[in-house]
Backbone as JSON Lines, residues from 0, in Angstrom:
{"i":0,"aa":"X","n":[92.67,105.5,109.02],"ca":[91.58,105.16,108.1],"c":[92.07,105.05,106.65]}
{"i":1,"aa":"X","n":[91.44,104.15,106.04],"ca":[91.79,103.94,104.53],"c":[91.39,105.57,103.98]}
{"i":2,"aa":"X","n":[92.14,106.07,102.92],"ca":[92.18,106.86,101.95],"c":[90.52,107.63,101.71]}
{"i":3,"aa":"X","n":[89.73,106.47,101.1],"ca":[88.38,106.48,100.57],"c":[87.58,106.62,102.19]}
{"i":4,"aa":"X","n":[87.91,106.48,103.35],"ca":[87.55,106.82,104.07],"c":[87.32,108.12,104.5]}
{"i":5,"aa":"X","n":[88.68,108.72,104.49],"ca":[88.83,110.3,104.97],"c":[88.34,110.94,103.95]}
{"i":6,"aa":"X","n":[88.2,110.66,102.65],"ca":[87.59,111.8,101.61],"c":[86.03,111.36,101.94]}
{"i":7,"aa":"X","n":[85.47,110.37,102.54],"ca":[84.17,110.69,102.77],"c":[83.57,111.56,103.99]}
{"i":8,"aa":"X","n":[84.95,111.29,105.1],"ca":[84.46,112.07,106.29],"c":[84.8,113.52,106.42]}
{"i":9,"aa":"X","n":[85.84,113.82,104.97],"ca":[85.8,115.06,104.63],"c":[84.98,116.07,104.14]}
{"i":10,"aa":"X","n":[83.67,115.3,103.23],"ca":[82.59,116.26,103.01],"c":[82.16,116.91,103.55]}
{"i":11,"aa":"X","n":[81.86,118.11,102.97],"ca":[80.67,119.25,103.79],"c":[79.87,118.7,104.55]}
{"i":12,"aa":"X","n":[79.64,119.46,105.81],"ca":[78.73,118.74,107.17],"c":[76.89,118.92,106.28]}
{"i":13,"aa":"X","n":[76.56,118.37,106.62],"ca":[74.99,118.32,106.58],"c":[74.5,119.56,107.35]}
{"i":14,"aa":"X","n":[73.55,119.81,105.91],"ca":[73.07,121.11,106.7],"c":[71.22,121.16,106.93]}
{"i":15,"aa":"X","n":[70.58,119.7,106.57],"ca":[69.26,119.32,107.36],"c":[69.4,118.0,107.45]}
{"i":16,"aa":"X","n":[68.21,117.82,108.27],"ca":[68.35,116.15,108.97],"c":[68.65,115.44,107.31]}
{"i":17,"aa":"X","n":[67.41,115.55,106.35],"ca":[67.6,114.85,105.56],"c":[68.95,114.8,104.81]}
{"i":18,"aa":"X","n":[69.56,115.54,104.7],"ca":[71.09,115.49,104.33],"c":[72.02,114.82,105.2]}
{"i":19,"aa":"X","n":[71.89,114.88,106.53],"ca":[72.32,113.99,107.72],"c":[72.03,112.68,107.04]}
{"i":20,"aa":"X","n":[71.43,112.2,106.74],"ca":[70.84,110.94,107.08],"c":[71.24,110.73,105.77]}
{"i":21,"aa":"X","n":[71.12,111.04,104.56],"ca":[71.6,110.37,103.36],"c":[73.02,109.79,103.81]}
{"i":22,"aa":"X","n":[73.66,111.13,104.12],"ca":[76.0,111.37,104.39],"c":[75.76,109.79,105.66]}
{"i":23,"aa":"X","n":[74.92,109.75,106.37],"ca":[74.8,108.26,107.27],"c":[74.9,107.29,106.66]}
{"i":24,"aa":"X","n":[73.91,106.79,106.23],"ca":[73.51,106.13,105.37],"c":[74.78,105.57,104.6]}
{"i":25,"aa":"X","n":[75.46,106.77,103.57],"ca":[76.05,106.42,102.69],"c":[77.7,106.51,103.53]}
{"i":26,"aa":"X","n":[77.78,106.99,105.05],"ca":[79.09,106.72,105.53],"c":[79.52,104.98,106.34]}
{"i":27,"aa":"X","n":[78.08,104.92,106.66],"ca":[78.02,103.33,107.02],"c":[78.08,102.22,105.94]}
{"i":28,"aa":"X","n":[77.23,102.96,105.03],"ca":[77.5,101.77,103.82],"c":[79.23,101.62,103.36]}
{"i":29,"aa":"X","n":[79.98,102.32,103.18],"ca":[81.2,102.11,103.14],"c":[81.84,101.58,104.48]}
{"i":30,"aa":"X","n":[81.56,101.94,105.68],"ca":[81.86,101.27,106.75],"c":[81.44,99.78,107.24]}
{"i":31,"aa":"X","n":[80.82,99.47,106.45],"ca":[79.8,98.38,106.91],"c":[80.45,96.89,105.98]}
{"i":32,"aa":"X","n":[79.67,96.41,105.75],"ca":[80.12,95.65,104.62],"c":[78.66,94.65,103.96]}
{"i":33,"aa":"X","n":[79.19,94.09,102.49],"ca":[78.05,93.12,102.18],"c":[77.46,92.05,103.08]}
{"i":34,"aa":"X","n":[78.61,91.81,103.57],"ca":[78.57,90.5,104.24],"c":[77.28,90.47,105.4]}
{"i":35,"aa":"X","n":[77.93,91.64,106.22],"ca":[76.79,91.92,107.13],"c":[76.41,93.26,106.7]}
{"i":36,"aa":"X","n":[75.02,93.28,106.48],"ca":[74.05,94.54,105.87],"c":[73.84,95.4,107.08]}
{"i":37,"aa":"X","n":[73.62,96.46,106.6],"ca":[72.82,97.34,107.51],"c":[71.72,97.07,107.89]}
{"i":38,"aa":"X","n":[71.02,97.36,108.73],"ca":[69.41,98.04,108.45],"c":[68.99,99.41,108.8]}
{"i":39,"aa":"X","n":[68.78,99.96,107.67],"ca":[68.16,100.98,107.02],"c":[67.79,101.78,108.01]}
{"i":40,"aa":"X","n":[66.15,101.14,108.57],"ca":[65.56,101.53,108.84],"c":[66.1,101.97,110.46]}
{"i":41,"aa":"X","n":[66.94,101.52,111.35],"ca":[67.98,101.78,112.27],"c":[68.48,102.17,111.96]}
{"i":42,"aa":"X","n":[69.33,102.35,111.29],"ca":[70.52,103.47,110.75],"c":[70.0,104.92,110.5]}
{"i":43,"aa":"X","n":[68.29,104.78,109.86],"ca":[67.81,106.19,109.28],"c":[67.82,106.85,110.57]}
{"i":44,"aa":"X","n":[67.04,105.91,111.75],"ca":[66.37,106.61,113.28],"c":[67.32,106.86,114.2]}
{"i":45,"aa":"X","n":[68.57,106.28,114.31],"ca":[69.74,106.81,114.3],"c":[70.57,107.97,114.1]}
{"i":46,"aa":"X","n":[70.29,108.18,112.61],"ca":[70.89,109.54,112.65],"c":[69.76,110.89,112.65]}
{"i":47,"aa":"X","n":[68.27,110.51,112.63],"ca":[67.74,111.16,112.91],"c":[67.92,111.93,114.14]}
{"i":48,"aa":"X","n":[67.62,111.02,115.07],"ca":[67.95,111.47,116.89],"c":[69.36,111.77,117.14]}
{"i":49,"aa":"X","n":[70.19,111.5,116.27],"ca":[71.62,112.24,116.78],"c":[71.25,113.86,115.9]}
{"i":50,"aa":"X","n":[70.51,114.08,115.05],"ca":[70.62,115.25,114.52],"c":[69.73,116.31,115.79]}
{"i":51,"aa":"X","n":[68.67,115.74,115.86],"ca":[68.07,116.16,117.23],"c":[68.91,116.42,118.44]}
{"i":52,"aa":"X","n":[69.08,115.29,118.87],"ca":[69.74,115.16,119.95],"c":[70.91,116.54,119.79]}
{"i":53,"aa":"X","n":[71.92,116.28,118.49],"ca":[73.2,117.18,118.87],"c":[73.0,118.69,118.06]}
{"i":54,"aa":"X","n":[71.46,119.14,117.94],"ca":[71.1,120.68,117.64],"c":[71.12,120.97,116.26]}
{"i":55,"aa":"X","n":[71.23,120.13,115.57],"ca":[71.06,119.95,114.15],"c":[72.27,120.17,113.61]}
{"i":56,"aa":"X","n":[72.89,121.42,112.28],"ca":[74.28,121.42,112.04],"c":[75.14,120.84,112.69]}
{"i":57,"aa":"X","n":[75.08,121.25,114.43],"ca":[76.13,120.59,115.16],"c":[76.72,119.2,114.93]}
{"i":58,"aa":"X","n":[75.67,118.48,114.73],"ca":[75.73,116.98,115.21],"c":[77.0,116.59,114.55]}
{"i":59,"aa":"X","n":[77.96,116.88,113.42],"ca":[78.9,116.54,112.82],"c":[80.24,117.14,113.92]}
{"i":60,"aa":"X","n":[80.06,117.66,115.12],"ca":[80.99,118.43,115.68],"c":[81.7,117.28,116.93]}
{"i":61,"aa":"X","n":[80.73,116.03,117.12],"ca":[80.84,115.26,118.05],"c":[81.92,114.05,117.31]}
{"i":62,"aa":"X","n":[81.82,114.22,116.27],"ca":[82.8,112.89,115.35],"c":[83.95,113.68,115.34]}
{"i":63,"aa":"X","n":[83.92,115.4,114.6],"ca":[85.21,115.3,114.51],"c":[85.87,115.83,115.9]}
{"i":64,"aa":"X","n":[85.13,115.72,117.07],"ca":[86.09,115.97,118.3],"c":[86.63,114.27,118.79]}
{"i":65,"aa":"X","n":[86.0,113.37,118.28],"ca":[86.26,112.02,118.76],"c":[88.13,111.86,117.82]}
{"i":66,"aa":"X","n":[87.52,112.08,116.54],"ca":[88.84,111.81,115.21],"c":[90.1,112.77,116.43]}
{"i":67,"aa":"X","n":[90.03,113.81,116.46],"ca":[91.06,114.6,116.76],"c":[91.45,113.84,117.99]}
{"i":68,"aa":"X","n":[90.24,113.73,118.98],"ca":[91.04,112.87,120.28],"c":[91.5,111.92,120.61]}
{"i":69,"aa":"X","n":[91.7,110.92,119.1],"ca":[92.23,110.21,118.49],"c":[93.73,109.97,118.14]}
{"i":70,"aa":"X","n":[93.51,111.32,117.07],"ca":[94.83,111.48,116.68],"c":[95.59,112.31,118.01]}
{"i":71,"aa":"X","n":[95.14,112.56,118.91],"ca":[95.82,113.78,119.75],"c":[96.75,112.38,120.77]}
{"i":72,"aa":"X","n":[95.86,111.3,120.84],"ca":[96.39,110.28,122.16],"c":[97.18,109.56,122.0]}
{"i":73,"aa":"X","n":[97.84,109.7,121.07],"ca":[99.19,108.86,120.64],"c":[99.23,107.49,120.77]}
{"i":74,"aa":"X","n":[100.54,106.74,121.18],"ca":[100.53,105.28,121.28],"c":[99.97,105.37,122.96]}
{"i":75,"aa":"X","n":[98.78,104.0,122.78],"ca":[98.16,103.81,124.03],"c":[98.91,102.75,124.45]}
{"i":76,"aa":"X","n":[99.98,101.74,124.24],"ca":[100.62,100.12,124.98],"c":[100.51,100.23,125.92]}
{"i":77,"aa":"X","n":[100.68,101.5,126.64],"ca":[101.75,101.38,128.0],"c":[100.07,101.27,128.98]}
{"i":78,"aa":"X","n":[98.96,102.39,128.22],"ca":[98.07,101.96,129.28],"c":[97.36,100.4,128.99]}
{"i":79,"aa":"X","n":[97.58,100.4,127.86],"ca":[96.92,98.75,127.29],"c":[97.24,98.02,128.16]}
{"i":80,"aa":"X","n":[98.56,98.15,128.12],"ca":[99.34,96.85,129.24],"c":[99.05,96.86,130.34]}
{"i":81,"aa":"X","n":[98.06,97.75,131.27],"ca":[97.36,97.53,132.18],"c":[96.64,97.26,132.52]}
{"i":82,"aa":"X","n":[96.01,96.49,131.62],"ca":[94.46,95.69,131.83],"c":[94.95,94.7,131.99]}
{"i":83,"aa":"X","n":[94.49,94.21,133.63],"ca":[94.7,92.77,133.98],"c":[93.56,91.48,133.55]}
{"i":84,"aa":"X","n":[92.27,92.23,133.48],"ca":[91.39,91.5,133.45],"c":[90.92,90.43,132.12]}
{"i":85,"aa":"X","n":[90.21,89.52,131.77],"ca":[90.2,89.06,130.78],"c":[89.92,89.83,129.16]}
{"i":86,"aa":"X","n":[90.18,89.68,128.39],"ca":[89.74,90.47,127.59],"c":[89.97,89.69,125.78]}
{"i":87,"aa":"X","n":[88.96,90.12,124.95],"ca":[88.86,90.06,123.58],"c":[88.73,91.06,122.92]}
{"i":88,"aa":"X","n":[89.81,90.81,121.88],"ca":[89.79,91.94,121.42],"c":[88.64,91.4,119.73]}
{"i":89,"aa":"X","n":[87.9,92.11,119.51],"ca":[87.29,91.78,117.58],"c":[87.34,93.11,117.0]}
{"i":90,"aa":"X","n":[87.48,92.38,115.43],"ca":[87.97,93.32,114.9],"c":[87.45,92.35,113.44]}
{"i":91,"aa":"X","n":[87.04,93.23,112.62],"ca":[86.79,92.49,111.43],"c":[87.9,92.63,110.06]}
{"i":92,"aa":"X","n":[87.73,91.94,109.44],"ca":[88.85,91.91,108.7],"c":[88.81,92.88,106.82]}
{"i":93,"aa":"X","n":[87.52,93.84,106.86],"ca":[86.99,94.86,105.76],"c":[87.02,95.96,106.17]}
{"i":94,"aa":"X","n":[87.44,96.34,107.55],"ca":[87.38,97.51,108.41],"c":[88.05,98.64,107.5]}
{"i":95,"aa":"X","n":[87.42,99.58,107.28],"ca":[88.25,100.99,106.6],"c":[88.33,102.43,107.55]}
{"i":96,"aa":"X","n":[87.74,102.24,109.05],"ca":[88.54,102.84,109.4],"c":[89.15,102.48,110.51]}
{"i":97,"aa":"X","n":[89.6,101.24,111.17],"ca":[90.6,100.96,111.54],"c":[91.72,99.7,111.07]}
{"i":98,"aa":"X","n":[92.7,99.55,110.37],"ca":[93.13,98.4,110.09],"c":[93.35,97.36,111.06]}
{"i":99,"aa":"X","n":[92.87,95.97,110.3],"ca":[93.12,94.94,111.28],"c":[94.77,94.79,111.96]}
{"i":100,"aa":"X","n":[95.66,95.91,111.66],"ca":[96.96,95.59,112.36],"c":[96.97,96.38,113.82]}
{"i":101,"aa":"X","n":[95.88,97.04,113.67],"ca":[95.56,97.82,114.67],"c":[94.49,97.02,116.05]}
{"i":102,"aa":"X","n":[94.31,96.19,115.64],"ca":[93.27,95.26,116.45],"c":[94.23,94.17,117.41]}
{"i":103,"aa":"X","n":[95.42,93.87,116.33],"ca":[96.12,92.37,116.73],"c":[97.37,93.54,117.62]}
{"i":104,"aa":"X","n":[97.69,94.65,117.47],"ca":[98.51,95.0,118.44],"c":[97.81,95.74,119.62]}
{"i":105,"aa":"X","n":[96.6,96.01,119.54],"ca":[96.23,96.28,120.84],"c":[95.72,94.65,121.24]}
{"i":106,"aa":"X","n":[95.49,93.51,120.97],"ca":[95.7,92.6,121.67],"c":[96.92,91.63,121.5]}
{"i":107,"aa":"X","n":[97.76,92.16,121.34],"ca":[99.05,91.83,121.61],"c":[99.92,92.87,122.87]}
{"i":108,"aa":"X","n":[99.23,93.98,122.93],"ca":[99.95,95.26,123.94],"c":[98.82,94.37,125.61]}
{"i":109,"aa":"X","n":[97.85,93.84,125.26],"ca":[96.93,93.6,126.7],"c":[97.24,91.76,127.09]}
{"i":110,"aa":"X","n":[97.84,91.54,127.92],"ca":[98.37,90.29,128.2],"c":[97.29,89.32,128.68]}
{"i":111,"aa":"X","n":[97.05,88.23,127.79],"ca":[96.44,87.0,127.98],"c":[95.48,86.95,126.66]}
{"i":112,"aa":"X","n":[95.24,88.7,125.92],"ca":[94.12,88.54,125.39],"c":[93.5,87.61,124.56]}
{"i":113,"aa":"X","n":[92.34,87.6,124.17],"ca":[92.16,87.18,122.7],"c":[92.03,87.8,121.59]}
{"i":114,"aa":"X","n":[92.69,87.43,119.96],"ca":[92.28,88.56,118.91],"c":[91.19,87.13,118.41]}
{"i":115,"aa":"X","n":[90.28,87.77,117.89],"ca":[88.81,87.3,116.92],"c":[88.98,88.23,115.76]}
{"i":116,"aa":"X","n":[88.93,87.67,114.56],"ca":[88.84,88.81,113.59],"c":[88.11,88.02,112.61]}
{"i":117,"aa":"X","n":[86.88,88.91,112.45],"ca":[85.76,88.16,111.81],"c":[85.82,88.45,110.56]}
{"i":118,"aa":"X","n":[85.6,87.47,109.96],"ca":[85.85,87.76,108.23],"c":[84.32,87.89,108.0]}
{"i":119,"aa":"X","n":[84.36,89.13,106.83],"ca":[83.58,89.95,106.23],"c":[82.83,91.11,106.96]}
{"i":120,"aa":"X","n":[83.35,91.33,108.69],"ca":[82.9,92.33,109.23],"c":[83.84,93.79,108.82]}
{"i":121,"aa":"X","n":[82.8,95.02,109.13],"ca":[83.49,95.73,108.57],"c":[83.85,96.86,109.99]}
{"i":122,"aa":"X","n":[83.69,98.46,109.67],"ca":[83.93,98.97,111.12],"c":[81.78,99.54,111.83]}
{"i":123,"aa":"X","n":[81.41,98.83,111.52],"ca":[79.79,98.46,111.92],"c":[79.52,97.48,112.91]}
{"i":124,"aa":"X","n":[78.57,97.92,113.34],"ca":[77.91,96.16,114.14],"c":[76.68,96.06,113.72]}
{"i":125,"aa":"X","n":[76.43,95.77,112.54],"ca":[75.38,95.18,112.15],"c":[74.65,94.13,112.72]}
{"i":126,"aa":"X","n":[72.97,93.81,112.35],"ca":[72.21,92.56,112.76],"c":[72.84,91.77,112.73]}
{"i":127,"aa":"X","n":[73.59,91.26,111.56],"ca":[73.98,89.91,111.71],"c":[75.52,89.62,112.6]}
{"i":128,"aa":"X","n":[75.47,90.61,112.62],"ca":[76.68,90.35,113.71],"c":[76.88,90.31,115.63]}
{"i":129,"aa":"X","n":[75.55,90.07,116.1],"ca":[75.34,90.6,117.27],"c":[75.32,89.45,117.58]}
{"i":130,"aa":"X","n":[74.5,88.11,117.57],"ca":[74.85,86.67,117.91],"c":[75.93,86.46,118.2]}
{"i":131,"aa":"X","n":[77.07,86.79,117.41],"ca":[77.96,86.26,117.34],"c":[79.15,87.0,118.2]}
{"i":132,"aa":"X","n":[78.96,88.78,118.29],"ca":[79.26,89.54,119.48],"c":[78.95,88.95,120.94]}
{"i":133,"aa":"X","n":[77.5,88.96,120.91],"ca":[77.17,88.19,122.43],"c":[78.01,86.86,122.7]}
{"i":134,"aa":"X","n":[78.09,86.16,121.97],"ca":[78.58,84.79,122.1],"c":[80.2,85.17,122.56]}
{"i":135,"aa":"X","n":[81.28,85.9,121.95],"ca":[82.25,86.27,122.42],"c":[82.48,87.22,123.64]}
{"i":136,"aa":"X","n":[81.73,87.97,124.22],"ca":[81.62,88.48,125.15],"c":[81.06,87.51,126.5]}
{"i":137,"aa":"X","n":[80.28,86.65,126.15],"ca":[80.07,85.47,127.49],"c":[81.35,84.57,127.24]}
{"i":138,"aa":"X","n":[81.41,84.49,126.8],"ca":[82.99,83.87,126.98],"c":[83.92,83.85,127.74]}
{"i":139,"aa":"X","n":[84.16,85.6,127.26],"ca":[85.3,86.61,128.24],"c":[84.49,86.01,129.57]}
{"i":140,"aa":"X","n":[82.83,86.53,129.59],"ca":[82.69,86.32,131.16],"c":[82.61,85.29,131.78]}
{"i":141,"aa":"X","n":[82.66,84.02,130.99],"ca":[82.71,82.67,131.7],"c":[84.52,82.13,132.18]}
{"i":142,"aa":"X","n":[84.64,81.85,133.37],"ca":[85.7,80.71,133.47],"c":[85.97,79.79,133.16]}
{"i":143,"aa":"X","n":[86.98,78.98,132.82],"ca":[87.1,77.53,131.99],"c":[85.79,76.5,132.92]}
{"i":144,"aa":"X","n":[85.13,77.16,133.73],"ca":[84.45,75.76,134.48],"c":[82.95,76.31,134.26]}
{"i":145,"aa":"X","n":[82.87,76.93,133.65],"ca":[81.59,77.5,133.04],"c":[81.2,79.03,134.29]}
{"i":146,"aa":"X","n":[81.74,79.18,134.97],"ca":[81.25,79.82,136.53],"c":[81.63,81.4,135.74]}
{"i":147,"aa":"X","n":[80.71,82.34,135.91],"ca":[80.5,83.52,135.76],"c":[81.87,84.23,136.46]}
{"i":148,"aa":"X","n":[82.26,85.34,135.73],"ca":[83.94,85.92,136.61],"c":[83.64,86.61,137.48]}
């Protein structure tokens, strides 16, 4: 992750929903980008029900077990290189917490793939970006003769 990334996911955990939901809010907005906006009002109900959902304080305990199992799994190629099946890889090109060099070698480690790297996406999937998700994902599932895989 970029720099300005980790000092945001370094802050003190939230200690009520409404503090949840601001540190959301304002961790997506850096994750996200102009290009494609958030919406708010999904993002708020979002981290509402994850604060619910993961017992309130807790809910910050589920990211940083993801980060660590992250950093714990080292280089993945060798299993990459075992996906036979079709595959795309996207990846946007504002991403701060994964770099786009990180997108083009895991589809460079998976043989046949495709890289897509959408300019002005960031590490979000925003509204305006879901058209254009769906559209690359029927793709993968169509054959050159239009016939479902």
């Amino acid at each position: 992750p970029a720099k300005s990334t980790l000092v945001r996911m370094a802050r003190r955990p939230a200690r009520t929903v409404e503090e949840s939901v601001v540190g959301h809010l304002s961790l997506m907005g850096h994750l996200g980008s102009a290009t494609f906006p958030l919406d708010k009002d999904v993002e708020t109900a979002w981290a509402e029900g994850l604060w619910e959902r993961a017992g309130g304080r807790r809910a910050r305990s589920g990211i940083a077990r993801q980060i660590g199992a992250i950093q714990a799994s080292g280089d993945r190629g060798a299993e990459l290189a075992r996906i036979t099946c079709p595959t795309v890889v996207v990846h946007g090109d504002t991403d701060r917490m994964v770099h786009h060099s990180g997108g083009r070698a895991t589809a460079k480690a998976i043989s046949g793939s495709r890289y897509v790297e959408i300019p002005g996406m960031g590490h979000h999937i925003a509204p305006g970006l879901v058209d254009r998700l769906v559209e690359l994902t029927a793709e993968v599932a169509l054959d050159p003769a239009g016939e479902t895989r």
